[in-house]
MARDOGU-45608 format. One record per atom (N, C-alpha, C, CB): x negated, y negated, z negated. Coordinates in steps of 0.001 Angstrom, whole numbers, padded with zeros to 6 digits, always signed. Each point is the difference from the previous one (the first is absolute). Glycine has a CB too. Layout:
REM residues N
XYZ
...
//
This chain:
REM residues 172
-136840-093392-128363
-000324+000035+001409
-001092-001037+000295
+002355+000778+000564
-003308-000092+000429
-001251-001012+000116
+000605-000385+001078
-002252+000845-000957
+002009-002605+001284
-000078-000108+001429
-001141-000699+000612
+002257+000095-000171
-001924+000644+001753
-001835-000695+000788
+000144-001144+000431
-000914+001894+001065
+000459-002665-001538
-000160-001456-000099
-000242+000165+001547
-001022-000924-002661
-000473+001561+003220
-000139-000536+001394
+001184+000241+001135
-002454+000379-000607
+003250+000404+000037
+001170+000315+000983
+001263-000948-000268
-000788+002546+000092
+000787-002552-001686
+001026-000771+000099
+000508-001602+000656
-000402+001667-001684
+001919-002113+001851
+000154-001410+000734
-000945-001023-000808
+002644+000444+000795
-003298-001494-000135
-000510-000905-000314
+000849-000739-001343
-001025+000070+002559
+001817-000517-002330
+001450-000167-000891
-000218+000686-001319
+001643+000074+002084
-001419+001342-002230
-000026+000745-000896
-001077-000330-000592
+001217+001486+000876
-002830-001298-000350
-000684+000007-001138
-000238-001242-000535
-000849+001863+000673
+001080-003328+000094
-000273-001404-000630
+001128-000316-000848
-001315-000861+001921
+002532+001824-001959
+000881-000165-001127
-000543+000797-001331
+001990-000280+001768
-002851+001372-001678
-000340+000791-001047
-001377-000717-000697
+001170+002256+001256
-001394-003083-000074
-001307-000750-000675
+000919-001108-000831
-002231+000287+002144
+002677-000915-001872
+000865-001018-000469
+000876+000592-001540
+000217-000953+002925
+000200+001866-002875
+000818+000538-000906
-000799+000358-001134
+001530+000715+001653
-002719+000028-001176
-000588+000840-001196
-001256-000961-000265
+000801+002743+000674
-001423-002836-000012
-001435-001131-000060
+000210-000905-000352
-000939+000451+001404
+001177-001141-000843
+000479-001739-000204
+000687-000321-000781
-000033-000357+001693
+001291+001371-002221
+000884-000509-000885
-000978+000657-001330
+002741-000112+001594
-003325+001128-001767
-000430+000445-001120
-000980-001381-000223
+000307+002964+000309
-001381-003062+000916
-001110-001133-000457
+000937-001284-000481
-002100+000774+001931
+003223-001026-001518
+000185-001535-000529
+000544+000323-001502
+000711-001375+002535
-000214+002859-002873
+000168+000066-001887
-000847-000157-000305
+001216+001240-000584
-001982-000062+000865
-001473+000228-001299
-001116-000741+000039
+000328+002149-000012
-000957-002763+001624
-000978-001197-000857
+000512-000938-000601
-001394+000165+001332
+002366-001031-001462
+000365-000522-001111
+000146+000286-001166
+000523-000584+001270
-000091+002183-001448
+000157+000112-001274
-001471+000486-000472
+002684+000449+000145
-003328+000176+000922
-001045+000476-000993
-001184-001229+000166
+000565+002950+000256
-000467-004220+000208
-001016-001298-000551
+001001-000314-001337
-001209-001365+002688
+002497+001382-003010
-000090-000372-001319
+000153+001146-000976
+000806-002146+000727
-000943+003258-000457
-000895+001017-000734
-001197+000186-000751
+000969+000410+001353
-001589-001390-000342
-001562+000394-000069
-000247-001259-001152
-000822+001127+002938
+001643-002655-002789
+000007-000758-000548
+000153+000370-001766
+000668-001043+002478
+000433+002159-002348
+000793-000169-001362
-001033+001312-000434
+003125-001097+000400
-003895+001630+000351
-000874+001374-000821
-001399-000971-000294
+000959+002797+001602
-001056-003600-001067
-001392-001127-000362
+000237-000237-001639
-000130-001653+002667
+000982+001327-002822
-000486-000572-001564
+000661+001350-000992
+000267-003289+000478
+000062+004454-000088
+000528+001296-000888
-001193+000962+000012
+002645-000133+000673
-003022+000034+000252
-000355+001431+000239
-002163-000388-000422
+002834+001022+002670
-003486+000399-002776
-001562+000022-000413
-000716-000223+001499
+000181+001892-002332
+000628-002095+003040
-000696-000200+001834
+000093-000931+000152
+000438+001483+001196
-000640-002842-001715
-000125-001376+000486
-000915-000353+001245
+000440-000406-002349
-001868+000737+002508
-001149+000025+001450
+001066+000869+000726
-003019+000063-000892
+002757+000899+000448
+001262+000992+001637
+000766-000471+000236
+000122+001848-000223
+000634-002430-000156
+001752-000578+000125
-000670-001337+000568
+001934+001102-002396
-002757-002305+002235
-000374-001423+000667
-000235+000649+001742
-001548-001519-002640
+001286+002348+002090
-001068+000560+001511
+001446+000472+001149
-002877+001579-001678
+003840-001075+001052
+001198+001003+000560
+000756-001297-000057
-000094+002853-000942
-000072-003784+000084
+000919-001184+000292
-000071-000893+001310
-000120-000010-002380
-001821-000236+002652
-000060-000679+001144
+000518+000431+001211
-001599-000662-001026
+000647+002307+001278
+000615+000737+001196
+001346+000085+000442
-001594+001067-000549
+002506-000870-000406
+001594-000282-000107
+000774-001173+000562
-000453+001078-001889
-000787-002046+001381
+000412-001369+000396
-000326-000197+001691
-000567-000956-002688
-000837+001675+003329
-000036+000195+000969
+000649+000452+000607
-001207-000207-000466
+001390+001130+000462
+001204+001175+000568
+001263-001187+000489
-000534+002571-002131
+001072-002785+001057
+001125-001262+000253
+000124-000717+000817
-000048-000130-001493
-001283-000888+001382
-000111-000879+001176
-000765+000631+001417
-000043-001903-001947
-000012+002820+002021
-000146+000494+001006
+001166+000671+000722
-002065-000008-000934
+002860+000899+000333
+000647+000484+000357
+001544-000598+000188
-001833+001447-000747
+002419-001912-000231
+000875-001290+000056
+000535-000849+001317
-001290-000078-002028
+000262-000628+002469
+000064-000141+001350
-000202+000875+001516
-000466-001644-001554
-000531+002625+001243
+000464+001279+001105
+001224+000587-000003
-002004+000611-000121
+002258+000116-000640
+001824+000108-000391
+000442-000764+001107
+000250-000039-002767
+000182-001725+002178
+000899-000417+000521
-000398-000574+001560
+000918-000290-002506
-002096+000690+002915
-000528-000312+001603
+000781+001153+000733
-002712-000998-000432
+002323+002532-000236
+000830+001183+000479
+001627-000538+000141
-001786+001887-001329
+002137-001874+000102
+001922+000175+000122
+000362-001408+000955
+000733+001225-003016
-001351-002166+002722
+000281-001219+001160
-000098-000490+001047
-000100-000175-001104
-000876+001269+001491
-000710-000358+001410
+000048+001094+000882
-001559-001484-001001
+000421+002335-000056
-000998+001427+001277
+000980+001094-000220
-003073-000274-000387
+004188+000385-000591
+000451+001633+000711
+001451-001067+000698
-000872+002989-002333
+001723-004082+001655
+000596-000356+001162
+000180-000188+001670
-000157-000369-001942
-001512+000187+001793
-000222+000056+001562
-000035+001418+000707
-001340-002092-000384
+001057+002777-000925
-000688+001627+000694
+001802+000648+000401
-003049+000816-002192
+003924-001280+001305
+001042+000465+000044
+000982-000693+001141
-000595+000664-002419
+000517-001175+003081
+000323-000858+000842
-000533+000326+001654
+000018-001563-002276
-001490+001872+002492
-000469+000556+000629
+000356+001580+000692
-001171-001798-001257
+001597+002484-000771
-000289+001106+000639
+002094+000393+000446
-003249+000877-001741
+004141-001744+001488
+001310+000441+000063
+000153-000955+001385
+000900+000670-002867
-001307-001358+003667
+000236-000660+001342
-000685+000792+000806
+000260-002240-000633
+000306+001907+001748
-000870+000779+001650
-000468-001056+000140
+001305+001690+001470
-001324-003378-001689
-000926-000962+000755
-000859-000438-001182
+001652-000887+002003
-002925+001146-001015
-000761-000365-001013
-000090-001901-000669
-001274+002477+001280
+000882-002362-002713
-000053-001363+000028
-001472-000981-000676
+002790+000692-000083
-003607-001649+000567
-001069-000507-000764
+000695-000476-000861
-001635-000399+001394
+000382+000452-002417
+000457-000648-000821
-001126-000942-000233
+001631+001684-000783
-001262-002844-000414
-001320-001013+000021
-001287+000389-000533
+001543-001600-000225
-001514+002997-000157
-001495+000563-000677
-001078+000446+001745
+001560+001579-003108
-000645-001244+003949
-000242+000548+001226
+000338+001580-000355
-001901-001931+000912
+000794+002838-000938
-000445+001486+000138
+000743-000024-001356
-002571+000588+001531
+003025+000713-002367
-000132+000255-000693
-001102+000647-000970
+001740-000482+001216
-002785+000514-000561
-001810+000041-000048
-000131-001186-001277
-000890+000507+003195
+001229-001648-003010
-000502-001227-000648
+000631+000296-001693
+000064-001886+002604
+001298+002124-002756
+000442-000143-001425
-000244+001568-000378
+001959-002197+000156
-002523+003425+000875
+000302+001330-000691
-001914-000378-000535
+002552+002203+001850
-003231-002841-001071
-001182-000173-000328
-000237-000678-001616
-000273-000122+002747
+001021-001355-002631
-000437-000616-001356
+001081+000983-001605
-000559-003128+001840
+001666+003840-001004
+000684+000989-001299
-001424+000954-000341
+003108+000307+000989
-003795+000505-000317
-000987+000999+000023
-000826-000423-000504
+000424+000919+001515
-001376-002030-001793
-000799-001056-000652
+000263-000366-001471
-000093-000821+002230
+001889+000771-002272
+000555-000389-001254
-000374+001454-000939
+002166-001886+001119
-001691+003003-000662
-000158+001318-000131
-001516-000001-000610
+001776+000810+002028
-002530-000850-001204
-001508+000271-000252
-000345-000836-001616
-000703+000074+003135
+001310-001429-003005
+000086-000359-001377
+000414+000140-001027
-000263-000701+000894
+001421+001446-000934
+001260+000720-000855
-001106+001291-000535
+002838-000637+001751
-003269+001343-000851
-001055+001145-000341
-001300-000141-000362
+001134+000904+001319
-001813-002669-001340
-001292+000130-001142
+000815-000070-001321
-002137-001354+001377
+003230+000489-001731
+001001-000003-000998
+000245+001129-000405
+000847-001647+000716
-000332+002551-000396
+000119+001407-000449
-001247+001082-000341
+001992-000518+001369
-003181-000222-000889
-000957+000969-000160
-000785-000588-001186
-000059+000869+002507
+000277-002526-002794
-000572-000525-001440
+001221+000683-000833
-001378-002653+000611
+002497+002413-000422
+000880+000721-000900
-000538+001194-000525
+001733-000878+001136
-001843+001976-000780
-000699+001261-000203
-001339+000179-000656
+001206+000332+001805
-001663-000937-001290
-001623-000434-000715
+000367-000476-001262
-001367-000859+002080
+002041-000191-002306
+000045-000781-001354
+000709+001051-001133
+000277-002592+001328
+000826+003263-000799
+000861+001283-000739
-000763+001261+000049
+002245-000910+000707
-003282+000810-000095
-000500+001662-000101
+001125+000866+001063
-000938-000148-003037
+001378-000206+004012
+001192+000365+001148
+001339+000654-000840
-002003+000679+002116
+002578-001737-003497
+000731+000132-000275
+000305+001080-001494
+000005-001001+002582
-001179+000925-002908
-000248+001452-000814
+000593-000235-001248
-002222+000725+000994
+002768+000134-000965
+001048-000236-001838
-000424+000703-001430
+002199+000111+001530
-003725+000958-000979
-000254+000415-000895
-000795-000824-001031
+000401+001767+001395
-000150-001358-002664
-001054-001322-000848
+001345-000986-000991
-002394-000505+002686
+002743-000329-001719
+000686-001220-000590
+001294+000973-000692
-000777-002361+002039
+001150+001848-003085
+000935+000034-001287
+001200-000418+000425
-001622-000469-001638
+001962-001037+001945
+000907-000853+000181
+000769+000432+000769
-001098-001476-000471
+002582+001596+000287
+000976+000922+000899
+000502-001440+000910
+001024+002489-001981
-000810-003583+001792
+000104-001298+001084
-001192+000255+000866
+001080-001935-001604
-002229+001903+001117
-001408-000045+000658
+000180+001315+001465
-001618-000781-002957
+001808+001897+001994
+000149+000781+001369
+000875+000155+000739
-001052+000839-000746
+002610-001483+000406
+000704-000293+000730
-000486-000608+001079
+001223+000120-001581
-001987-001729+001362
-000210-000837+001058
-000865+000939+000806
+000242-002356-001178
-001511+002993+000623
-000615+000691+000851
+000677+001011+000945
-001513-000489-001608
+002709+001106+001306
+000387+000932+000824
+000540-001057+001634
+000784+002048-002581
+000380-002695+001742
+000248-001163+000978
-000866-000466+000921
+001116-000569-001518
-002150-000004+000816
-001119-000104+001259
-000084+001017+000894
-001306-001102-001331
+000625+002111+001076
-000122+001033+001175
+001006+000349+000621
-001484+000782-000920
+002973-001267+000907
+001326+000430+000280
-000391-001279+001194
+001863+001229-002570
-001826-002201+001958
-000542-001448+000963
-000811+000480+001538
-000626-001533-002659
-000596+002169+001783
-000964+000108+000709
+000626+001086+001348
-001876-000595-002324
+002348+001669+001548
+000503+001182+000988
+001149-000903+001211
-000129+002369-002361
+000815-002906+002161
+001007-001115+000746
-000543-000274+001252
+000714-001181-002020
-001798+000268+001325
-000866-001208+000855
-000576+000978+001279
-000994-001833-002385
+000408+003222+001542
-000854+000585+001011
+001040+000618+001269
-002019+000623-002042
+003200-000143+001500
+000859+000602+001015
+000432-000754+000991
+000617+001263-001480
-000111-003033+001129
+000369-000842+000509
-000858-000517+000976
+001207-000145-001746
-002562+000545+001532
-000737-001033+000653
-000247+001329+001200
-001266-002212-002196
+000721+003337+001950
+000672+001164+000916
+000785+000220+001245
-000100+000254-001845
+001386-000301+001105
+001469-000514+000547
-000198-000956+001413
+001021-000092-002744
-001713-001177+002788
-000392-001338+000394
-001040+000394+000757
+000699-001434-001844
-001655+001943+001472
-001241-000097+000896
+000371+001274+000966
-001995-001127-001880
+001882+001830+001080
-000299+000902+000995
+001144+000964+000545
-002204-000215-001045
+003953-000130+000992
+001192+000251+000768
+000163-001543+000730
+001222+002086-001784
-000594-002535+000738
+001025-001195+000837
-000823-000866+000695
+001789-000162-001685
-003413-000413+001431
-000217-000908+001102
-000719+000733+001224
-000133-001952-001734
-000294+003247+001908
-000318+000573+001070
+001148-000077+000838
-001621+001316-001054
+003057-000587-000047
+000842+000208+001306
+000387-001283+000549
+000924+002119-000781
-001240-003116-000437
+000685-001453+001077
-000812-000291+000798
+001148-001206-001423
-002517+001191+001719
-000681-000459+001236
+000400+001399+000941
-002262-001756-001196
+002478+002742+000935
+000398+001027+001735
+001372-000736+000095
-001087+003083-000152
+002054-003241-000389
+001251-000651+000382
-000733-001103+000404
+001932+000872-001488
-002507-001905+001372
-000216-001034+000897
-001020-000052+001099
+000814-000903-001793
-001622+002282+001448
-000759+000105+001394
+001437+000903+001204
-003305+000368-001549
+003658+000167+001001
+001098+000798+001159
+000434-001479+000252
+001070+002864-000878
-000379-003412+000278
+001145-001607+000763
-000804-000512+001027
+001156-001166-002244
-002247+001149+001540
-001363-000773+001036
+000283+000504+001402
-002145+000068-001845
+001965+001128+001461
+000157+001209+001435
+000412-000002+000980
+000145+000945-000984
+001554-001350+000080
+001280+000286+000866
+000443+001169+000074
-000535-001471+001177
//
């Protein structure tokens, strides 16, 4: 069963982001930076793999802390907002300010994903021998496919509908 995110409760889909996104991103970039580590000195892709090592490493520190701005802060508030009748500020003000610098984080997450692709040939498995090697490669694009849905998910459902929920409160 598909469900429509834009219809569904606010609730629902920041739990499905939480469940499937977030919990997948906090397994697999860890496992796949020490992947990439342990295919560095095995595998005939040493330049590809330094290159998939840094971006990885980017990815991390980028994302790492967005994560935990979301689960600690911006959908707590969104969830809070959207289950009360009174509205409440909060110390960011608008929800404009943190859906702005998450969307920014995003934009950076996606030159990351687009050197990713470039450096892999967008993941291409034809060619290489090494059955670890194309493992990681599949993984990646499994990564990659994630990131893109998630960031999706975020931009363009949940923080639209949270600014009409806070332009309606505005309203009255």
């Amino acid at each position: 069963m598909t469900i429509d995110w834009e219809q569904a409760p606010l609730k629902d889909l920041i739990a499905h982001i939480l469940d499937t996104h977030h919990a997948y991103l906090h397994v697999e970039l860890p496992r796949l930076r020490a992947e990439v580590e342990r295919l560095r000195t095995a595998t005939e892709y040493p330049h590809q793999l330094d290159a998939i090592s840094e971006l990885l490493e980017s990815l991390d520190t980028d994302l790492v802390p967005h994560l935990m701005k979301e689960e600690q802060v911006l959908f707590p508030c969104i969830l809070h907002q959207d289950s009360t009748d009174i509205p409440q500020s909060y110390p960011f003000g608008s929800f404009r300010v943190p859906i702005e610098a998450m969307e920014e984080d995003h934009l950076s997450i996606d030159v990351i994903l687009h050197a990713m692709r470039d450096v892999t040939d967008n993941y291409r498995t034809e060619g290489p021998t090494d059955e670890p090697y194309l493992a990681f490669l599949i993984a990646l694009d499994g990564l990659d496919r994630d990131l893109v849905t998630h960031i999706h998910l975020e931009n363009d459902i949940l923080h639209p509908r949270t600014l009409d929920l806070e332009r309606d409160r505005e309203r009255g």
